[in-house]
C-alpha positions as CSV (number, residue, x, y, z in Angstrom):
1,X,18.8,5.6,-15.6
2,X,17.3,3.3,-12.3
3,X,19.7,1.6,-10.0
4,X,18.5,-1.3,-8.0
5,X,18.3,-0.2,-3.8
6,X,19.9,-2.9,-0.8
7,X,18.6,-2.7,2.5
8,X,20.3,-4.3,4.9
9,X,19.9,-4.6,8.8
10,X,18.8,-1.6,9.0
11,X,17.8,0.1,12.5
12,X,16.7,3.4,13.6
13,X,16.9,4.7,17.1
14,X,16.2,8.3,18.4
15,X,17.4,7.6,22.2
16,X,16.1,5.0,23.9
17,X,13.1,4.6,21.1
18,X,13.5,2.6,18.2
19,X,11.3,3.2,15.1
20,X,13.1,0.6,12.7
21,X,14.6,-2.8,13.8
22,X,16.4,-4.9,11.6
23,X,14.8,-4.2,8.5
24,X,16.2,-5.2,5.0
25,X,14.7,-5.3,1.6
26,X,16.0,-5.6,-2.2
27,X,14.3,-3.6,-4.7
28,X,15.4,-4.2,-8.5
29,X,16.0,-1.5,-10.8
30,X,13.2,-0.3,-12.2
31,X,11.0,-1.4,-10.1
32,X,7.9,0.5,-8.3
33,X,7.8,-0.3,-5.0
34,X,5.2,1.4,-2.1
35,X,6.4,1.3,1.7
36,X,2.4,1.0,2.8
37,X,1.2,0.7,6.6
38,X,-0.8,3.0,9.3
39,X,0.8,6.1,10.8
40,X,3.8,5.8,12.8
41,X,5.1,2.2,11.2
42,X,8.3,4.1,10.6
43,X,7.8,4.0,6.3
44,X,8.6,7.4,6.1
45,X,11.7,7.2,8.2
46,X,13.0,4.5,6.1
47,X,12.4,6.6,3.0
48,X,14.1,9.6,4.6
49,X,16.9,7.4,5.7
50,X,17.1,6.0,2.3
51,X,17.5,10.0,1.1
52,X,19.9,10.8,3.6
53,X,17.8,13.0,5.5
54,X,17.7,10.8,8.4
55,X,20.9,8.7,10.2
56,X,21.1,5.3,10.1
57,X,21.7,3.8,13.6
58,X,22.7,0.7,12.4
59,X,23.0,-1.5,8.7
60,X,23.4,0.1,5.6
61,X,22.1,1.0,2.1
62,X,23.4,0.7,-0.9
63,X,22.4,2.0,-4.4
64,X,23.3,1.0,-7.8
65,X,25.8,-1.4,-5.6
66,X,27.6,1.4,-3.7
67,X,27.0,2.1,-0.1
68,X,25.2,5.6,0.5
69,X,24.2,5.6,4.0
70,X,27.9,7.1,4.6
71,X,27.4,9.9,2.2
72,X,25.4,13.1,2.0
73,X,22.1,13.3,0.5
74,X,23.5,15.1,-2.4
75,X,25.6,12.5,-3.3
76,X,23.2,9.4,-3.2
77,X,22.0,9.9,-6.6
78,X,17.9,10.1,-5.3
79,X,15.5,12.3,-5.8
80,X,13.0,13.0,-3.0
81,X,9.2,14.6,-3.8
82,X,7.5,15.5,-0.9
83,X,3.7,15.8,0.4
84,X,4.2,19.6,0.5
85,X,5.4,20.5,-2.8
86,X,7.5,23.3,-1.5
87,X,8.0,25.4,-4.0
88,X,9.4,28.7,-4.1
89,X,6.6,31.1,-4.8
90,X,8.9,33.8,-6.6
91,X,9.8,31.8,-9.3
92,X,8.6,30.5,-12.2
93,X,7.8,27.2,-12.6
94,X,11.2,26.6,-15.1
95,X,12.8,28.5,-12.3
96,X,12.1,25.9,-10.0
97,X,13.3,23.3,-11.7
98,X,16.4,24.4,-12.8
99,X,17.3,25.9,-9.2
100,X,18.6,22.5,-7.9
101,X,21.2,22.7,-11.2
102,X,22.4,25.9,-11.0
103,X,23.5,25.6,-7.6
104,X,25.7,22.9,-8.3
105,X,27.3,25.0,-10.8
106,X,25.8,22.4,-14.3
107,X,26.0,24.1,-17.6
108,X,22.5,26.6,-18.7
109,X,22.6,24.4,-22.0
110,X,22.2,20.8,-20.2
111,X,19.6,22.9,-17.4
112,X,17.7,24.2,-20.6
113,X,17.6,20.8,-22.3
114,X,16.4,18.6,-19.1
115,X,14.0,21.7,-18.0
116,X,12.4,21.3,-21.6
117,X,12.9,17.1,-21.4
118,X,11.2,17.1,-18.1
119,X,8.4,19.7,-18.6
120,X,7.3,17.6,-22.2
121,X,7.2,14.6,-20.4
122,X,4.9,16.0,-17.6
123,X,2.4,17.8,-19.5
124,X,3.7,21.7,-18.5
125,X,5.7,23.1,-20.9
126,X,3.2,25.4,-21.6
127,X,3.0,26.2,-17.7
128,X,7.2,27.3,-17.6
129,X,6.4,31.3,-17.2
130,X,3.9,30.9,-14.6
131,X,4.5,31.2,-10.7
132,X,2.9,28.4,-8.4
133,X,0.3,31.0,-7.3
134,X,-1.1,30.7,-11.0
135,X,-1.1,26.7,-10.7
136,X,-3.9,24.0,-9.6
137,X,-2.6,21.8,-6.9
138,X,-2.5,19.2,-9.2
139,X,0.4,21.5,-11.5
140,X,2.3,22.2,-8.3
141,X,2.5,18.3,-7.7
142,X,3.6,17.9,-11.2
143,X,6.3,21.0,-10.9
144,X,7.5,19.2,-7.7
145,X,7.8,15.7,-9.8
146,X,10.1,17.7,-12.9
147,X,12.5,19.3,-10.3
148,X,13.4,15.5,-9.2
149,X,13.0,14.4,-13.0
150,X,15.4,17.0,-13.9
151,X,18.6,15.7,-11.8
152,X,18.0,12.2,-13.5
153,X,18.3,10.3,-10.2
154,X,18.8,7.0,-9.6
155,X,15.7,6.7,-7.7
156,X,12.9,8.8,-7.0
157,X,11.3,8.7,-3.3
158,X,7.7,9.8,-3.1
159,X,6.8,10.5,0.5
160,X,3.1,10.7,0.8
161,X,2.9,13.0,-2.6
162,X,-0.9,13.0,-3.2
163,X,-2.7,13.5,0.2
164,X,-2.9,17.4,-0.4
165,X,-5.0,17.1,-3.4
166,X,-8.9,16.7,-3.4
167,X,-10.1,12.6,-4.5
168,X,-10.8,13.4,-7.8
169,X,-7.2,14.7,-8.5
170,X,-5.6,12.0,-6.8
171,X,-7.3,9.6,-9.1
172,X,-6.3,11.4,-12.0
173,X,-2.8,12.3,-10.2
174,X,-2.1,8.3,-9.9
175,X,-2.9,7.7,-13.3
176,X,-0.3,10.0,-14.4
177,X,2.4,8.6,-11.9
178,X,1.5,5.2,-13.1
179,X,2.5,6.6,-16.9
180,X,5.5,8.5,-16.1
181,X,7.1,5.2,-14.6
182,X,6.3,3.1,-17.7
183,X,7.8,6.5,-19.8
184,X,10.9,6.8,-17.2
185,X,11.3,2.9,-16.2
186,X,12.8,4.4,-13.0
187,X,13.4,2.7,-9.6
188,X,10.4,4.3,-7.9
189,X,9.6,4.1,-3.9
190,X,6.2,5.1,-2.5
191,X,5.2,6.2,0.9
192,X,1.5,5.8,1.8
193,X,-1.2,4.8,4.1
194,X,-3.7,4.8,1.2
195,X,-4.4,0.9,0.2
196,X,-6.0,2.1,-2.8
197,X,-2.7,3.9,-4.1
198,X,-0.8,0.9,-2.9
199,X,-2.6,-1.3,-5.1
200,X,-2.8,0.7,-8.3
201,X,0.5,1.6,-8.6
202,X,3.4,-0.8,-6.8
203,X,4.6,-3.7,-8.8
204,X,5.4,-5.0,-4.8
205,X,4.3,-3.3,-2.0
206,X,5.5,-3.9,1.3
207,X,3.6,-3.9,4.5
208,X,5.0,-2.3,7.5
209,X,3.6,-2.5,11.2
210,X,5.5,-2.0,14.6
211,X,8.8,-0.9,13.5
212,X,9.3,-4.3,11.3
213,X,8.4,-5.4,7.5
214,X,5.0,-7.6,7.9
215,X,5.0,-9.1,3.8
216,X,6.3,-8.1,0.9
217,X,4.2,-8.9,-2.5
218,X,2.7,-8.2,-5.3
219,X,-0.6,-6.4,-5.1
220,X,-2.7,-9.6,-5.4
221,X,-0.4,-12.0,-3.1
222,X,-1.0,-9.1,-0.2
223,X,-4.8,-9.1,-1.1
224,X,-6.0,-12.8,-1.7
225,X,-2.7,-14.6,0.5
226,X,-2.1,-11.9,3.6
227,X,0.9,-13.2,5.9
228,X,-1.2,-11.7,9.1
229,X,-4.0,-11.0,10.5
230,X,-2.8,-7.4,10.4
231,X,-2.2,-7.6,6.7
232,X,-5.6,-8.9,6.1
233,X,-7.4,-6.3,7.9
234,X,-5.2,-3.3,6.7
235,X,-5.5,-4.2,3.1
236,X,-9.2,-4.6,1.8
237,X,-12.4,-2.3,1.4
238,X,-14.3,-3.4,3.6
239,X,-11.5,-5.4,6.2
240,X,-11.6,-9.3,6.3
241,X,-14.4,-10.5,8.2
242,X,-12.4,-12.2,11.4
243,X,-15.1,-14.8,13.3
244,X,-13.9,-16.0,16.4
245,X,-12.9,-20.0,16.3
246,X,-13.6,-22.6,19.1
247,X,-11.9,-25.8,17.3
248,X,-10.6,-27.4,14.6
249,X,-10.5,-31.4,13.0
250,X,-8.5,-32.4,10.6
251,X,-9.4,-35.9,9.0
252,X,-8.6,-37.0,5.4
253,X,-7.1,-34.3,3.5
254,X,-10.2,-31.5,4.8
255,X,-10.2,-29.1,7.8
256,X,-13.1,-29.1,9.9
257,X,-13.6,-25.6,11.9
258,X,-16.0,-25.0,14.7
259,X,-16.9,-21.3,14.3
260,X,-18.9,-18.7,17.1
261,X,-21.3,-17.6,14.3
262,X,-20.9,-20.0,11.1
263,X,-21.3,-23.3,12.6
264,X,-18.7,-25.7,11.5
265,X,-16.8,-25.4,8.2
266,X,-15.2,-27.2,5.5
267,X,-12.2,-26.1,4.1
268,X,-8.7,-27.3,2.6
269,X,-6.2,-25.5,4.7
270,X,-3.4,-27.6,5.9
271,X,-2.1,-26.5,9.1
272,X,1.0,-27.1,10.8
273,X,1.1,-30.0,13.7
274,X,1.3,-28.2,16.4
275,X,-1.3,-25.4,15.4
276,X,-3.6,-24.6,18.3
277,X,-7.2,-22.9,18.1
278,X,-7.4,-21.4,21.0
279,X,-7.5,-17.3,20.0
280,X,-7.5,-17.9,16.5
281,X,-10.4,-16.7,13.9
282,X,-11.5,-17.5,10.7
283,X,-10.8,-14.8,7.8
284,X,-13.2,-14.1,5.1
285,X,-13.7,-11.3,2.4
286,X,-16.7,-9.4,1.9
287,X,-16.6,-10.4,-1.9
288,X,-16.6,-14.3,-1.1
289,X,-20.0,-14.1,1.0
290,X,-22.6,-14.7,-1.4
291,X,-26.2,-13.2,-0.7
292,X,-28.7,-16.5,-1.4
293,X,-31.4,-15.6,-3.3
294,X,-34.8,-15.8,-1.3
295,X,-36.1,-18.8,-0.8
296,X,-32.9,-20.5,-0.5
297,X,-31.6,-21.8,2.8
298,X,-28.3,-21.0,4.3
299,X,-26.7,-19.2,7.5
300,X,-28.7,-16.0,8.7
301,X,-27.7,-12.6,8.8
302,X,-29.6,-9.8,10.1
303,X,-28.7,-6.7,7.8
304,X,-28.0,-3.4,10.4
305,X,-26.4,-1.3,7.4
306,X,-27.0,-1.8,4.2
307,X,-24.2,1.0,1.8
308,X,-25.1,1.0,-2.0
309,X,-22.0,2.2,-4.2
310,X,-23.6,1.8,-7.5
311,X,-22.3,-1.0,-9.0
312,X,-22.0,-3.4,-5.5
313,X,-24.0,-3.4,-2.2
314,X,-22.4,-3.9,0.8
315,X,-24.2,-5.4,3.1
316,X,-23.3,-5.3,7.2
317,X,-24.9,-7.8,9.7
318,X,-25.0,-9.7,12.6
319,X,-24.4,-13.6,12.6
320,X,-27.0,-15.7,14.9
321,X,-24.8,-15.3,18.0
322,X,-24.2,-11.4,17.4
323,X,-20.8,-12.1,15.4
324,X,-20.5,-9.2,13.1
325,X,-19.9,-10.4,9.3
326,X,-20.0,-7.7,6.1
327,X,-21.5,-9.3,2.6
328,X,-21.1,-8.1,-0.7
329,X,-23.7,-8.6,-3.3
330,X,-24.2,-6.4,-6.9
331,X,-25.9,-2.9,-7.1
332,X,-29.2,-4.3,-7.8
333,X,-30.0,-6.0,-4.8
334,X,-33.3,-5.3,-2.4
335,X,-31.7,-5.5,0.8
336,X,-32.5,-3.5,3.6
337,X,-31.8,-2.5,7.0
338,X,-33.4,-5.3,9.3
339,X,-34.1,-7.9,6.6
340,X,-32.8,-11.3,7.7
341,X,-30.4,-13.1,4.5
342,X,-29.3,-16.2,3.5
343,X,-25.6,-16.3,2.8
344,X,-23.2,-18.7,1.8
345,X,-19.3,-18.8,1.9
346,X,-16.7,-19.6,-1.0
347,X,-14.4,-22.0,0.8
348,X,-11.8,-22.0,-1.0
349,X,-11.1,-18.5,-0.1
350,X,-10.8,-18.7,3.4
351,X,-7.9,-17.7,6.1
352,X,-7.6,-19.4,9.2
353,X,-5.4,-17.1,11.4
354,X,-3.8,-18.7,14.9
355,X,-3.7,-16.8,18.5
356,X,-0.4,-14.9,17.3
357,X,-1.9,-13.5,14.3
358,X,-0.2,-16.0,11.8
359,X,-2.2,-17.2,8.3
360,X,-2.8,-20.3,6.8
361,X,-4.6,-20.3,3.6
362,X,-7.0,-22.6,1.7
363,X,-4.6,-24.6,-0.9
364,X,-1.5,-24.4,1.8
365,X,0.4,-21.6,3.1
């Protein structure tokens, strides 16, 4: 069973601070969606406001078509799993799951039967004597998944689930979550700051920054068509390259811009008629800088830290005119700190982003 989830106007307020303004969002049935931004953004009081742990000041939400934010969290029809998986440590793991369902008074039978249901589909029926001190933290995370899995929700609402375990569990941990949504086809909402688990598992993610939504999209539309400058240095390994731009001429279809550190460049952005370029930048990705092989001429840059991850090289230099720009090039290369390179840029990935932090993108916005 998924529901689809309606937010609409929604604001939070504790006082005279707000946390949430005006925020509204439509997420289909079924659907994984992560709420993904830095610390403080307010994603995990819109989560908590969605489970009815926190008021709404003003708007409303709606699940499966019914309003919720009037009723108690019981009755929303959500299932919440939370970044401690706060479990009680004198009771078995089937204990634990079935806890939630005795309380509300549902037949030992049914508990038995989703228990069982819930405990195949996670891997631990074999784990349903044992007490959490027994368990990895990586069981305990799945113990605290099958005690939402057993009250069939509507939804399920993963605040920050993973950033206990180590990085090697969370890989394997994301893989899993990634599975039991294809198994469960649930309406699924994610609460991170991790840009890697954002990625791997939303269907949409959406961005939040300063108490508002920034873009909503699709893994790749956030990654290769960011809505903001903020967008397009939160999301990315290593962050958009940003160089500084003093003008810009349009003539005949192609965009001329007058960079601090690239010199002028041609690209096919079409900008809007009133677009200034006074505090704006140029964006670039790591990935579309292409290391020239020597002998080749193109613009310098003097190589201060050169990382090696195996299978790329990151390279990070200094433009002519001290402009900072990070290169990516494959594991093999020679590189090394204080080498001078040639590079070149792939145009038709470029982001040209105005004083107020706005994007316009090669092939149109």
């Amino acid at each position: 069973m998924s529901a689809s989830i309606e937010i609409t106007n929604v604001t939070k307020r504790y006082g005279a601070l707000t946390v949430l303004d005006d925020v509204s969002l439509s997420i289909e049935a079924g659907e994984f969606v992560v709420f993904l931004g830095p610390s403080g953004c307010g994603k995990s009081t819109l989560l908590r406001m969605i489970a009815g742990l926190e008021d709404v000041t003003a708007g409303t939400i709606a699940v499966g078509g019914e309003r919720v934010d009037t009723l108690p969290p019981g009755k929303r029809g959500v299932a919440m799993v939370f970044q401690s998986y706060a479990l009680y440590p004198h009771m078995t793991v089937a204990q634990n799951m079935s806890f939630g369902l005795e309380n509300i008074g549902m037949a030992k039978a049914e508990i038995g039967r989703r228990v069982e249901q819930a405990a195949a589909t996670l891997e631990i029926a074999h784990l349903l004597d044992r007490k959490p001190a027994k368990l990895s933290g990586g069981q305990r995370q799945r113990v605290a998944i099958g005690r939402a899995i057993v009250k069939e929700p509507k939804a399920f609402l993963f605040d920050e689930p993973l950033s206990n375990l180590d990085a090697a569990l969370r890989g394997r941990t994301r893989l899993e979550l990634a599975q039991l949504h294809a198994r469960l086809g649930s309406t699924m909402i994610f609460v991170t700051h991790d840009q890697v688990e954002a990625m791997t598992l939303a269907d949409r993610i959406v961005i939040m920054h300063d108490r508002k939504i920034e873009q909503i999209g699709t893994p790749m539309e956030i990654y290769q068509r960011p809505a903001s400058r903020f967008v397009a240095g939160f999301v990315g390994s290593p962050a958009m390259n940003f160089v500084p731009v003093k003008g810009v001429n349009e003539n005949g279809g192609t965009l001329r811009i007058e960079t601090c550190g690239l010199g002028d460049v041609a690209a096919a952005i079409r900008l809007p008629a009133r677009f200034s370029p006074e505090g704006g930048c140029l964006g670039i990705r790591a990935e579309d800088v292409t290391v020239l092989p020597a002998g080749e001429a193109g613009i310098p840059l003097k190589a201060d830290v050169v990382e090696r991850l195996g299978d790329r090289t990151l390279i990070y230099g200094q433009l002519a005119d001290g402009t900072k720009l990070a290169a990516e090039t494959d594991g093999r290369s020679e590189a090394r700190s204080g080498d001078t390179l040639q590079i070149a840029l792939d145009t038709s990935a470029l982001h040209l982003f105005d004083a107020a932090g706005i994007a316009h993108h090669a092939g149109g916005d």
